[in-house]
VEXDREN-2710 file (C-alpha; in Angstrom, 1 decimal):
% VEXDREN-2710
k/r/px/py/pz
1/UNK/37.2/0.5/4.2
2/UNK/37.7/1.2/0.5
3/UNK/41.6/0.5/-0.9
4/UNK/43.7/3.5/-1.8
5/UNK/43.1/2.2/-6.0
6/UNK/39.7/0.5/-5.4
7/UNK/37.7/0.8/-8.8
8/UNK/34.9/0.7/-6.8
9/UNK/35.1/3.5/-4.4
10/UNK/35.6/5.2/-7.6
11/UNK/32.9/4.1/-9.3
12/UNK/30.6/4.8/-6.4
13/UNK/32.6/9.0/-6.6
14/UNK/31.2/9.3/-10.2
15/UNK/28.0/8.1/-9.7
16/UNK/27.6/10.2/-6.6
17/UNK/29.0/12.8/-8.7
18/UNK/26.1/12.6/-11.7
19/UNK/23.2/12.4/-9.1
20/UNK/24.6/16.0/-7.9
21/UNK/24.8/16.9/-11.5
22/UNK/21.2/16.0/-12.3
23/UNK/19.7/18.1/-10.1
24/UNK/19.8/16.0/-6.7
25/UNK/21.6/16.7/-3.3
26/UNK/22.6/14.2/-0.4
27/UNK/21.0/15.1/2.9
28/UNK/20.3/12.9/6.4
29/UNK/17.2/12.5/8.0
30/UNK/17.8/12.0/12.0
31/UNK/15.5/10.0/13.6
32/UNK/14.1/8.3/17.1
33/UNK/16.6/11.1/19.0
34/UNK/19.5/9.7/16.6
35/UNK/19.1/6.1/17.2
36/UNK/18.3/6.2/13.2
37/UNK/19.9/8.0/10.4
38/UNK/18.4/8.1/7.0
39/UNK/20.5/9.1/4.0
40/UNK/18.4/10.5/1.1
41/UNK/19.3/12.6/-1.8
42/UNK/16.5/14.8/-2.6
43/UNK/15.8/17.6/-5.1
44/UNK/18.4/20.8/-4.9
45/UNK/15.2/22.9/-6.1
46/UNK/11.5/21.6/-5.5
47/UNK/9.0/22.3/-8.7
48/UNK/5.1/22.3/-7.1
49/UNK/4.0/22.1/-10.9
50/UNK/6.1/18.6/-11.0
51/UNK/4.4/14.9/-8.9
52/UNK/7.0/13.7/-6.6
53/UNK/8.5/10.1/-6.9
54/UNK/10.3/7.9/-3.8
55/UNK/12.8/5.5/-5.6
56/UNK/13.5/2.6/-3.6
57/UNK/16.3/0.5/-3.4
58/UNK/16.9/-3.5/-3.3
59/UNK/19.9/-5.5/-2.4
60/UNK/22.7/-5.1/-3.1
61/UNK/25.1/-2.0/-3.7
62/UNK/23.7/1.5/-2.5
63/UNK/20.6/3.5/-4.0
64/UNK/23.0/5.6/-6.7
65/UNK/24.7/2.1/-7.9
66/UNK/20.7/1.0/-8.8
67/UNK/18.9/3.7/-10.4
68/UNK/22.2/6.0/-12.3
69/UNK/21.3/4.5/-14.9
70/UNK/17.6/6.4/-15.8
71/UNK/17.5/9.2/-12.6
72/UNK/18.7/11.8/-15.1
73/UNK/15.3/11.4/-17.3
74/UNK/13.6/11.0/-14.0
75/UNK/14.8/14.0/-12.3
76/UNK/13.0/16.2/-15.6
77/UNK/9.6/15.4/-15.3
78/UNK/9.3/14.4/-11.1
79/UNK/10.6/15.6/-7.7
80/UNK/12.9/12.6/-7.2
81/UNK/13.4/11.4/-3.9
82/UNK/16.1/8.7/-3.5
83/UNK/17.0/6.7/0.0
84/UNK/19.5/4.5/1.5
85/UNK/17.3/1.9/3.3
86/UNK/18.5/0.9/6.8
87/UNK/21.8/-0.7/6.9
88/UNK/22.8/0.4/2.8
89/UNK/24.8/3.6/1.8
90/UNK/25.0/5.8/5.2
91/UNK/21.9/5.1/6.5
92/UNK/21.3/3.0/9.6
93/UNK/19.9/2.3/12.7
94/UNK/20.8/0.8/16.4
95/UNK/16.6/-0.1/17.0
96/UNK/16.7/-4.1/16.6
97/UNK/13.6/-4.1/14.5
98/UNK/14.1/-5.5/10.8
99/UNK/10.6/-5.3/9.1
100/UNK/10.2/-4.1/6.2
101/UNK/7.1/-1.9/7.6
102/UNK/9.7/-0.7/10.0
103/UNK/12.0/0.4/7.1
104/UNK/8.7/1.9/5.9
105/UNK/8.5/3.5/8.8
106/UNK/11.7/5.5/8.9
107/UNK/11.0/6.2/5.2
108/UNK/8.6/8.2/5.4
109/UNK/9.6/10.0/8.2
110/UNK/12.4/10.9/6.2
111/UNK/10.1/12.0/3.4
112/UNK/8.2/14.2/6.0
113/UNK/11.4/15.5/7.6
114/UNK/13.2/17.0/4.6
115/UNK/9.6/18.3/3.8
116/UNK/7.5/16.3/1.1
117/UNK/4.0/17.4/1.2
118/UNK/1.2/15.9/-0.9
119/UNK/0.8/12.5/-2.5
120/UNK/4.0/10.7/-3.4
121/UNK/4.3/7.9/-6.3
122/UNK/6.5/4.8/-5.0
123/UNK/8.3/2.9/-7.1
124/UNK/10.1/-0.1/-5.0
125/UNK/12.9/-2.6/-6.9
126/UNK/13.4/-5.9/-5.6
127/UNK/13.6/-6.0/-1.4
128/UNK/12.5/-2.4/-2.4
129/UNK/9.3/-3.3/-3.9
130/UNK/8.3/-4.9/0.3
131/UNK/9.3/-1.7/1.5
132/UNK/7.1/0.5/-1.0
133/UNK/4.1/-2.2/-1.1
134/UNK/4.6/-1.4/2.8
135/UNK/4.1/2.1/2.7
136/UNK/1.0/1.9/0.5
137/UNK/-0.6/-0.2/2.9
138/UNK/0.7/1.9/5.8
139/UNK/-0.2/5.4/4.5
140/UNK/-2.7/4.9/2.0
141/UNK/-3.6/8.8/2.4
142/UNK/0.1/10.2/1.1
143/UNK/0.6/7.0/-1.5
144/UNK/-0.4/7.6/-4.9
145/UNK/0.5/5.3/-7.8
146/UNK/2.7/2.2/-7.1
147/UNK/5.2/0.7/-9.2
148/UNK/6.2/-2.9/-7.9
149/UNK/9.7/-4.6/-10.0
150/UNK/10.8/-7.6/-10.0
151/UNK/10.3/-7.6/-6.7
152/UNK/8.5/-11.2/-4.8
153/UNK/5.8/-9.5/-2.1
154/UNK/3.6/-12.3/-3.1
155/UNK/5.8/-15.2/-2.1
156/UNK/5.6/-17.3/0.5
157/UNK/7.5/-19.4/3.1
158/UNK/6.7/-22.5/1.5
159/UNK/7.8/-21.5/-2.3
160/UNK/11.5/-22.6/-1.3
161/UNK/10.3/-25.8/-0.1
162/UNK/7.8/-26.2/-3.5
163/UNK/10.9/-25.4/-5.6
164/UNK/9.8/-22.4/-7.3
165/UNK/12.3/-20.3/-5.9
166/UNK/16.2/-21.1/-7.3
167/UNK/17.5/-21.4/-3.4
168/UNK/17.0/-24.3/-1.3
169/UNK/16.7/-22.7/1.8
170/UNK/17.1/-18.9/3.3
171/UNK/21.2/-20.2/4.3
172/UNK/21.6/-20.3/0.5
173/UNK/20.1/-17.1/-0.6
174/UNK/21.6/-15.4/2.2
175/UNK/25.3/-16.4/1.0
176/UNK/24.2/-15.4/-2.8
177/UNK/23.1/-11.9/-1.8
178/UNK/25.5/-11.1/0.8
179/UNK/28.2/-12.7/-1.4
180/UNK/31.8/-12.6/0.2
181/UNK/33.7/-14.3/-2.2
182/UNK/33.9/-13.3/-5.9
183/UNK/33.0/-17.1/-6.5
184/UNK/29.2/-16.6/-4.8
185/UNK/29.6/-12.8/-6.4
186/UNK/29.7/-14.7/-9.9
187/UNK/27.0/-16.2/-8.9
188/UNK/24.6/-13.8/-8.0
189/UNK/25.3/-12.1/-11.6
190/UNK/24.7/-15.4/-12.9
191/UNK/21.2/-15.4/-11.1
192/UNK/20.4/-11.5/-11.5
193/UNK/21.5/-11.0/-15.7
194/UNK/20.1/-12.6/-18.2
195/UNK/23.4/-12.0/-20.0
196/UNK/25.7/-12.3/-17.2
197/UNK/28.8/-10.3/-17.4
198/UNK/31.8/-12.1/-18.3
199/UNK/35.4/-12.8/-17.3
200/UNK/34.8/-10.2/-14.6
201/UNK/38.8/-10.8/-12.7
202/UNK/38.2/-11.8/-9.0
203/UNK/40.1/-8.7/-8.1
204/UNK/37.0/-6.1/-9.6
205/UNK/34.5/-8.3/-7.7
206/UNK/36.6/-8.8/-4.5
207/UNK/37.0/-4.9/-4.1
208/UNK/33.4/-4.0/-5.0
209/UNK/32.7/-6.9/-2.1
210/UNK/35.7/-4.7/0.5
211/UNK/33.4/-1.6/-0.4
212/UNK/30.2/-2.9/-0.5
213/UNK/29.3/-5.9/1.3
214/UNK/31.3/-6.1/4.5
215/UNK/29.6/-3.6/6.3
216/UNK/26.5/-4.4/8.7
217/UNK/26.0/-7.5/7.2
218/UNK/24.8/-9.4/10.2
219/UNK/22.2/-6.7/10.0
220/UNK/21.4/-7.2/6.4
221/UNK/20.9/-11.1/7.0
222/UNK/18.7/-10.5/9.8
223/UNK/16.6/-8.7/7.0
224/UNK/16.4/-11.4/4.9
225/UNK/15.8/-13.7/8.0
226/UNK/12.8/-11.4/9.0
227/UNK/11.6/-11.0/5.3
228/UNK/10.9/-14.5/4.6
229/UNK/10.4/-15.9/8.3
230/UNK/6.4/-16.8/8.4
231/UNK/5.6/-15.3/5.0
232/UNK/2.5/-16.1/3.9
233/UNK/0.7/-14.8/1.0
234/UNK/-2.9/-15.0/2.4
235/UNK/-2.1/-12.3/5.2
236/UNK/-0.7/-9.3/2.5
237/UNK/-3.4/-6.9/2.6
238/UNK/-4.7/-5.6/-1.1
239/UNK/-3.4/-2.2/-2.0
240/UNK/-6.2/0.1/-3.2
241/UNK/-3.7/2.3/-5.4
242/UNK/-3.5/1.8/-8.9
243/UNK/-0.1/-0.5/-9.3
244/UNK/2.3/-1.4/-12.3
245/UNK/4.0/-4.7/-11.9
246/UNK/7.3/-4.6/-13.7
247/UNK/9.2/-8.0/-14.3
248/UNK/12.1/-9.5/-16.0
249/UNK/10.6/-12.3/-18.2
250/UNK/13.9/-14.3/-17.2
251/UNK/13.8/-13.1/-13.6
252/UNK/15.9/-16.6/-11.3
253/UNK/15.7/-14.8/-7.8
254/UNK/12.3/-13.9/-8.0
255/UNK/10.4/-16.4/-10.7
256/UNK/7.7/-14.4/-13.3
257/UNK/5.0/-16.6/-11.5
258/UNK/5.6/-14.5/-8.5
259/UNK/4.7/-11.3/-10.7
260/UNK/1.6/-12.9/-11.9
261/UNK/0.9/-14.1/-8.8
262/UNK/0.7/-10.2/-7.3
263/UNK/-1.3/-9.5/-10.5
264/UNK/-3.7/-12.0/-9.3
265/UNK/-4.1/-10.6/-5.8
266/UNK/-4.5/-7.2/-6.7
267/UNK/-6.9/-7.9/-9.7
268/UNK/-8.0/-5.1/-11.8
269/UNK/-6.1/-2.2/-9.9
270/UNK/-2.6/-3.6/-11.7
271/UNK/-1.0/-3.9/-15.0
272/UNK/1.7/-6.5/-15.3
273/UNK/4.6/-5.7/-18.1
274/UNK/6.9/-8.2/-18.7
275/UNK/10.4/-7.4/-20.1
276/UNK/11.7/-9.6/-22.5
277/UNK/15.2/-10.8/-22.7
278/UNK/15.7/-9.8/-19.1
279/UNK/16.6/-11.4/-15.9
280/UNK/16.0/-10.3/-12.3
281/UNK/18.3/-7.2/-12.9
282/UNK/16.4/-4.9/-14.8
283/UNK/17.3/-1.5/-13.7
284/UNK/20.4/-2.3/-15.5
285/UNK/19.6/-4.5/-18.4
286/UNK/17.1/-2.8/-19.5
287/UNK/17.0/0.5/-18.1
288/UNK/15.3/2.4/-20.9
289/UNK/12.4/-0.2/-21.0
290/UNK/12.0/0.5/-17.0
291/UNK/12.0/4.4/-17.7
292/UNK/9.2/4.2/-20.6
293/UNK/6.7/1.7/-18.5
294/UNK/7.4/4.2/-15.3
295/UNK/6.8/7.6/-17.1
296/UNK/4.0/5.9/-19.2
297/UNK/1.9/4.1/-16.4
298/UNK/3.1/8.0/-13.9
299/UNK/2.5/10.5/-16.3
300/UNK/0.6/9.3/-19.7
301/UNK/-2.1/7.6/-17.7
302/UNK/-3.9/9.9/-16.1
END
């Protein structure tokens, strides 16, 4: 429940605010006879002459908190579609299943059920970046281009144990990214930023944690439980659509060798970019760099 003075709930009011001002409205998808809801905000007008484009979240905040910062120049050249994944913003589900094909799944579902017709770029950021490699896999036929940041589909089980990964063990990044004291809060931005922010008071960071991070959070680990549980990177299938990697070139959550790594297993279909002077964070480091790669590798290259 967000305090009566909670910078955050406030925050999250103009931010939900400039998406509706950009040309986007907030709708919900019902699913499986309303055992799943899926919030998405979607266009307030559809253009046929422009592609579409599925923004997906990572961890963290909701969708609006991740991509605010570039939707506006987004919204003018594509049909943006933006969701909460399962268990973020207002969207959630009572099915036990925590996959990320399931969250792929309910996706596109959503996608079908507030009408999207046609081939539909991905672009998937961090835990996003499983979902949307998921979906290209899954429905190859309605998948065009893929855009894959800083996000680790190509690790494995075994990188914690290697020590390629900053976290020990899944206990550790589980209390980093579902951070309920500003202390592991600081420490996530320490991890995500190359230039952490500074001298943030524990108050700011134990408000955004009231708003943000104490709901379904049991659900949330299981996530990140199910994500890394038996990963292996010789069972992710090869995606036949052509694919920009994006990556921080100072990325701690998920290492620049992991980005090379996918570059490696798709071969020739991707282009890896690496951001300099960033960290895991980029959507908000650098946030114009993102924009020009995206529009460049969506639109430029035909």
């Amino acid at each position: 429940m967000a305090r009566c003075c909670s910078f955050t709930a406030s925050r999250d009011w103009c931010f939900r605010y400039s998406f509706s001002r950009t040309g986007l409205k907030s709708t919900t998808v019902n699913l499986h006879d309303g055992a799943t809801v899926i919030h998405i905000w979607i266009p307030k007008s559809y253009k046929p002459n422009k592609p579409s484009l599925l923004l997906i979240h990572g961890f963290g905040a909701n969708a609006m908190w991740q991509y605010n910062d570039f939707v506006s120049p987004l919204v003018s050249k594509f049909n943006v579609y933006i969701p909460d994944l399962l268990f973020f913003g207002d969207s959630y589900t009572t099915r036990p299943d925590r996959t990320e094909q399931f969250q792929a799944e309910c996706v596109m579902a959503a996608l079908e059920g507030v009408g999207v017709v046609g081939k539909i770029h991905v672009m998937g950021l961090s835990y996003g970046g499983f979902v949307g490699y998921c979906m290209a896999v899954e429905y190859p036929e309605k998948v065009d281009k893929v855009v894959i940041a800083a996000s680790g589909v190509c690790f494995d089980e075994s990188d914690m144990e290697t020590g390629l990964l900053s976290v020990k063990n899944i206990e550790d990044a589980i209390s980093i990214l579902l951070a309920q004291t500003p202390e592991k809060l600081r420490e996530l931005m320490q991890m995500a930023f190359f230039k952490p922010p500074q001298n943030v008071p524990s108050c700011f960071l134990s408000d955004f944690i009231d708003v943000m991070n104490t709901e379904h959070v049991q659900e949330k680990r299981e996530l990140i439980e199910t994500l890394h549980k038996g990963r292996k990177v010789s069972n992710l299938p090869k995606i036949t659509q052509p694919t920009l990697i994006i990556w921080g070139e100072h990325d701690q959550i998920f290492p620049l060798e992991l980005g090379h790594r996918l570059k490696r297993h798709l071969g020739e279909n991707a282009e890896l970019v690496i951001i300099k002077n960033s960290g895991h964070a980029i959507n908000a480091e650098k946030p114009k760099e993102l924009y020009k790669n995206m529009k460049s590798f969506l639109i430029d290259h035909k």
